[in-house]
C-alpha positions as CSV (number, residue, x, y, z in Angstrom):
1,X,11.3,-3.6,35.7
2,X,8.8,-5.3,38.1
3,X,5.0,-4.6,38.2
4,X,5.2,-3.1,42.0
5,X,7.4,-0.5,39.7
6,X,5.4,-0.3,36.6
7,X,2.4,0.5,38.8
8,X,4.0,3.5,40.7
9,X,5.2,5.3,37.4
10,X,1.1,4.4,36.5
11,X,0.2,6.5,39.8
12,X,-2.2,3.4,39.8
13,X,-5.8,4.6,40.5
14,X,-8.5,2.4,42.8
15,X,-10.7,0.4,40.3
16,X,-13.7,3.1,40.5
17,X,-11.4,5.7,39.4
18,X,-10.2,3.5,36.3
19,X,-13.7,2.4,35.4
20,X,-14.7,6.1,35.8
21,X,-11.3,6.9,33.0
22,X,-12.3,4.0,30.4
23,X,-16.1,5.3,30.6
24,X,-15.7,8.7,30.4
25,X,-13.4,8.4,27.3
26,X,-15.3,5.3,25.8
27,X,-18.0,7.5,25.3
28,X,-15.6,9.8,23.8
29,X,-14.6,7.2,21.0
30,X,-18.5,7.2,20.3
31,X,-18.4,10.3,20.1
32,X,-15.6,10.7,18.1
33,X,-16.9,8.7,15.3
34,X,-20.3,9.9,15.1
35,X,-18.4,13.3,14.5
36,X,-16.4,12.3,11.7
37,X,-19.4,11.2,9.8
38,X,-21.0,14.0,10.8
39,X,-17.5,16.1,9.5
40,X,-17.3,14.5,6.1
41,X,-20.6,14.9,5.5
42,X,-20.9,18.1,5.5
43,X,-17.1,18.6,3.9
44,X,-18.6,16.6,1.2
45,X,-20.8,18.7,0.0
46,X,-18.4,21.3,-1.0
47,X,-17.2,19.4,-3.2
48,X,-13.9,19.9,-2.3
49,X,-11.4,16.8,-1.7
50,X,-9.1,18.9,0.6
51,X,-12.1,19.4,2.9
52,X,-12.6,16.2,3.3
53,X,-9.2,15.2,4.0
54,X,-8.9,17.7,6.4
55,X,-11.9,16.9,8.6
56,X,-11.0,13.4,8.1
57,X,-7.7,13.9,9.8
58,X,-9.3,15.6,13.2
59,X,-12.1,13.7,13.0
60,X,-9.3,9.8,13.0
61,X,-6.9,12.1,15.4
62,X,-9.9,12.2,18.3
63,X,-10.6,8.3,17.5
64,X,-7.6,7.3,18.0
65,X,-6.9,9.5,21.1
66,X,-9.9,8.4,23.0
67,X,-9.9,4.6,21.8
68,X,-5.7,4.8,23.4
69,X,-7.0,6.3,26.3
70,X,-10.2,3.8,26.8
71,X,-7.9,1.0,26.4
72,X,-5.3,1.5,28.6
73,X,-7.9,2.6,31.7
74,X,-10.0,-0.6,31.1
75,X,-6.9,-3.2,30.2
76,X,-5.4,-4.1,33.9
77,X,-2.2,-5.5,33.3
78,X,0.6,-3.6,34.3
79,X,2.7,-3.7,30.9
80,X,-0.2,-3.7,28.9
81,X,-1.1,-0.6,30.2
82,X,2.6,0.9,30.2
83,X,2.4,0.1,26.4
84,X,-1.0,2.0,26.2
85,X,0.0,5.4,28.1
86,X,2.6,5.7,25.7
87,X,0.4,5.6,22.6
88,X,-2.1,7.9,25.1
89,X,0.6,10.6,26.0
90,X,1.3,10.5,22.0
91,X,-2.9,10.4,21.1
92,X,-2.3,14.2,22.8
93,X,-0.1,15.4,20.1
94,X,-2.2,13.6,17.4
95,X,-5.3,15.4,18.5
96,X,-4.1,18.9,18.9
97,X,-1.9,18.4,15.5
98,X,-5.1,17.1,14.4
99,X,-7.8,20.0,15.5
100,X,-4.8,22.6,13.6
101,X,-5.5,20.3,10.4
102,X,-8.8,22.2,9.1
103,X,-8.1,25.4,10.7
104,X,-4.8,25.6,8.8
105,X,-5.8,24.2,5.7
106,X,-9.1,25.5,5.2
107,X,-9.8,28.4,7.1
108,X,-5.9,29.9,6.8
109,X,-5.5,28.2,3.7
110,X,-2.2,29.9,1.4
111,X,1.3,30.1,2.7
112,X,0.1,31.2,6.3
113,X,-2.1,28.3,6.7
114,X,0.6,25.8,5.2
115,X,3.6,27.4,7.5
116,X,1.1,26.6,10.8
117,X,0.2,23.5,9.6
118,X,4.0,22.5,9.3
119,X,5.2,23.9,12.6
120,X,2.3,22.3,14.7
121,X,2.9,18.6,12.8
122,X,6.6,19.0,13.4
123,X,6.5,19.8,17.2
124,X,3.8,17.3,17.4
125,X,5.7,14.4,16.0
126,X,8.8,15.4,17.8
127,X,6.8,14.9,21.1
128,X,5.4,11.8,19.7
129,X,9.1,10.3,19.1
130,X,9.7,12.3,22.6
131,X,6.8,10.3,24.7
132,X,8.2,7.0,23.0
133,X,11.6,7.5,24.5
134,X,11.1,9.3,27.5
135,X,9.1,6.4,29.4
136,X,7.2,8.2,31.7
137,X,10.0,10.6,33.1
138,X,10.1,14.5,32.7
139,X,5.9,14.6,32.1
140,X,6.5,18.2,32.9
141,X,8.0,19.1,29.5
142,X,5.1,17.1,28.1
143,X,2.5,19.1,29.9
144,X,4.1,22.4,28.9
145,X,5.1,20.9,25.2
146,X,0.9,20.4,25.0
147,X,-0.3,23.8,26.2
148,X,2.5,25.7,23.7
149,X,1.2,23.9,20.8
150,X,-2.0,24.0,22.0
151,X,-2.1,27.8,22.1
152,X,0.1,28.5,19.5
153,X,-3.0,29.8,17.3
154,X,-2.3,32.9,18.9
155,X,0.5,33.5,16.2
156,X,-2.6,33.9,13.9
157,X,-5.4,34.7,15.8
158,X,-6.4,38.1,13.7
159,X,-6.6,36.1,10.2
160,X,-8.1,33.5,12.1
161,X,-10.8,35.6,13.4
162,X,-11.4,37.4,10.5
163,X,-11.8,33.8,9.0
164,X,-13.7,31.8,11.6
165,X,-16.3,34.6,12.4
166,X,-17.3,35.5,16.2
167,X,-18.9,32.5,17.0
168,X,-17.0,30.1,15.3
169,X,-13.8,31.6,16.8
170,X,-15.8,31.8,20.6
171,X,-16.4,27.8,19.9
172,X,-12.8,26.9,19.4
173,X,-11.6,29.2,22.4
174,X,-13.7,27.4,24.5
175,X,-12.3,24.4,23.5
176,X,-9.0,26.0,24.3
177,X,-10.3,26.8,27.5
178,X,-11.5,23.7,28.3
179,X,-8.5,21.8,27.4
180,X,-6.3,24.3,29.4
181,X,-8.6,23.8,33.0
182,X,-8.7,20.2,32.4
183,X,-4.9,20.2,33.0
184,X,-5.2,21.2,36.5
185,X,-7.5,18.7,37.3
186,X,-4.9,16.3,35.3
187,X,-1.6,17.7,37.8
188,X,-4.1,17.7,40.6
189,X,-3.3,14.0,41.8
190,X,-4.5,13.7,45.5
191,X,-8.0,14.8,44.2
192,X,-10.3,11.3,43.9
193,X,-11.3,10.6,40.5
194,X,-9.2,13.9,39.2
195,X,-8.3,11.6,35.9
196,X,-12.1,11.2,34.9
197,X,-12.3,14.9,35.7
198,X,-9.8,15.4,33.2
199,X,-11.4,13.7,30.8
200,X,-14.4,15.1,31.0
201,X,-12.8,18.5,30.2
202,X,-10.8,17.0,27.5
203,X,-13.8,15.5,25.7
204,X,-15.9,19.3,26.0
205,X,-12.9,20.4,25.0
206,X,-13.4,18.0,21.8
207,X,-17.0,18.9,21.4
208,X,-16.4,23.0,21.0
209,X,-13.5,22.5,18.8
210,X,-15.9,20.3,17.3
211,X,-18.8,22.7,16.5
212,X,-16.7,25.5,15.4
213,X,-14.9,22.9,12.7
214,X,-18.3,21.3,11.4
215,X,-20.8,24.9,11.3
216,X,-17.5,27.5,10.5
217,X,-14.9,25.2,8.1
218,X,-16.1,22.0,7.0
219,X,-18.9,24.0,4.6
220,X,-16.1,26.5,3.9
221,X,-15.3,25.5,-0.1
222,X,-11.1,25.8,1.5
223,X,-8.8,23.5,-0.2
């Protein structure tokens, strides 16, 4: 496949717009990390191992999402950054798999939290294996693949409630939210800079799942 090629599956943006990607979402990495210290923390102080592991898991699955995503808007070369989306696209089911983690483990916890945590892993690495085969075609069943699992909290949203609190349940619907919006802008592709726009949806998105995990379940003694 030639680079002319490569570059139209890419929708290549103008140099502003990718500069605009790899900032927005390099700032994201910093975030990222500063959160997971932040996370284990205050897991740590529970005393609880599972905790820990369990923030440690969203807190590496954000990392690694926004450090794919820097790198392949800020490395120019054509396969390079072919080689990058892929492990971006997958980042996506890493991170939501990864939010699910403490949620399921800690604030579910028992055979309800366990079941969730195995059906959101499962679809998750299926549309890892999926993304690493498909090449760029059929990004509609990705799209739809992200907001099903994404949503598919509702399934326990009354235990969840009941578990989370109102304001830690408000926090992670916002980040639902504002995961769900930022699609649009993500679909939207004759809108300049409409990538960056996504990603600055994705990453509040990040920040009020954040909040919710690190004041409702991190201190929760869970696992």
């Amino acid at each position: 496949m030639d680079q002319e090629k490569l570059k139209d599956m890419l929708h290549a943006d103008t140099l502003g717009e990718e500069i605009a990607s790899a900032v927005t979402h390099g700032l994201g990495v910093i975030f990222s990390i500063v959160a997971l210290v932040l996370l284990v923390t205050t897991a740590t102080e529970t005393g609880s191992t599972g905790n820990v592991i369990a923030v440690s898991v969203f807190g590496a699955s954000m990392i690694l999402l926004y450090l794919f995503s820097t790198l392949m808007h800020a490395i120019p070369h054509p396969r390079a950054k072919r080689v990058l989306q892929v492990f971006d696209h997958a980042g996506i089911y890493l991170l939501i798999a990864g939010s699910y983690t403490p949620f399921a483990l800690v604030s579910l916890q028992g055979t309800l939290g366990w079941v969730l945590f195995g059906i959101v892993w499962g679809v998750a690495i299926l549309g890892i294996v999926w993304k690493m085969y498909s090449t760029g075609k059929y990004m509609w069943v990705s799209n739809v693949t992200y907001l099903g699992l994404g949503w598919i909290c509702i399934i326990v949203i009354r235990p969840l409630y009941e578990s989370l609190g109102h304001q830690g349940f408000m926090l992670l619907l916002a980040g639902g939210l504002a995961y769900s919006v930022g699609i649009v802008f993500y679909v939207w592709q004759k809108l300049p800079f409409n990538h960056a726009i996504w990603h600055l949806f994705v990453l509040a998105g990040s920040v009020f799942v954040f909040l919710s995990i690190l004041l409702y379940v991190a201190p929760n003694t869970g696992l």
